[in-house]
N, C-alpha and C positions, 0 to 999 in steps of 0.2 A: 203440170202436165196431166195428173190426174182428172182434174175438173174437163179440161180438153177434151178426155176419152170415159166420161163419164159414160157410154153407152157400152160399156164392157164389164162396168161394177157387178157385180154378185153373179157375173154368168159363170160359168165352168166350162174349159176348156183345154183341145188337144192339140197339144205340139209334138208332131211327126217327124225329127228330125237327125238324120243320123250324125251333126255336126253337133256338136258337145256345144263348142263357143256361141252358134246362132240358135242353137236351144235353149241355151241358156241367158242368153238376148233380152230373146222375145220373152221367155217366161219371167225376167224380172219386170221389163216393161208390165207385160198383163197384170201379174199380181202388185206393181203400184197402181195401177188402175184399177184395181179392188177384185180383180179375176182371179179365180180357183185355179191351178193348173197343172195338169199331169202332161210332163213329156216323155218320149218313148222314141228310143231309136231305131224300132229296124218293126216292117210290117206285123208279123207276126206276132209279134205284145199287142201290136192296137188292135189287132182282130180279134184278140184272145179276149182282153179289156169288153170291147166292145157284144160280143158275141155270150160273155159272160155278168152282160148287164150293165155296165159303164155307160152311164148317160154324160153328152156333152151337150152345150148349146151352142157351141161350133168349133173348128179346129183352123188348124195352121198346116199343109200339109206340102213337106219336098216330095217332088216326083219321084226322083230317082235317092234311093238307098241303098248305103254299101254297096257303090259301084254299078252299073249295067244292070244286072243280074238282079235286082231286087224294085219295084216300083210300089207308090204306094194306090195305087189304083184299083185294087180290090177295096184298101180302106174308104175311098171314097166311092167306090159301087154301092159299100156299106151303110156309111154315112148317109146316101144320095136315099136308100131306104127308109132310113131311119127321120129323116125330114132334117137331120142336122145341115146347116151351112158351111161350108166351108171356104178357105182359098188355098191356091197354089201359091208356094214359096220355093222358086226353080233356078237354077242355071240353064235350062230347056228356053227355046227362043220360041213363041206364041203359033208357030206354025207348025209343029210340032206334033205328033199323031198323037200324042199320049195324052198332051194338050189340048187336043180336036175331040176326044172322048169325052172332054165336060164342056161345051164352050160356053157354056151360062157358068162357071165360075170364073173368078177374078185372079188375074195370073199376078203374082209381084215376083219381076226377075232380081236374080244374086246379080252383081253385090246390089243390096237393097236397104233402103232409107226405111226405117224404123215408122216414119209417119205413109209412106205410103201402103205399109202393111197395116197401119192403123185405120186406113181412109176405105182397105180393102174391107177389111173386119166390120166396120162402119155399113158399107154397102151390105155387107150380106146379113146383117143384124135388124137393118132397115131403121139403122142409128143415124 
């Protein structure tokens, strides 16, 4: 599988996700593909992270955290700044306004195939 997703080797990346089990998923996946990876469960660390210099060359990001009440869509205002790529990793269905706020990112809906979050990462790597 590594060779597969050889266009992820040595990048550094962010996983957005307040699910422990799909955080922790995705981050073995990346780091057997040879990726660096810092996850983070709830807005406010990635913004901290980030705002206190934390470079990534793209993240992985759930829309909604801990519940309603929390989205991460400051972090990708952020991100969208910073020239970093990202995609959405949602239970949210594509029509979605929160969803309508990026429509040039790549949406992968929950529950989600591991290769299509790869194919996403792919796309916005220009892998």
């Amino acid at each position: 599988m590594a060779e597969a997703h050889a266009f992820i080797a040595g990048k550094r990346c962010l996983v957005l996700d307040d699910e422990f089990l799909i955080a922790l998923d995705i981050q073995q996946t990346l780091e057997q593909a040879g990726a660096t990876v810092t996850c983070l469960g709830d807005a406010k660390a990635a913004l901290e992270a980030l705002q206190g210099g934390a470079k990534f060359d793209c993240a992985v990001l759930d829309i909604k955290l801990s519940g309603a009440a929390q989205s991460s869509l400051t972090v990708a205002a952020l991100l969208t700044e910073h020239g970093t790529p990202f995609v959405f990793l949602t239970g949210l269905h594509a029509g979605n306004e929160h969803v309508q706020a990026f429509p040039h990112v790549p949406l992968v809906e929950k529950p989600y195939q591991m290769e299509a979050l790869m194919a996403a990462l792919r796309r916005v790597l220009g892998g």
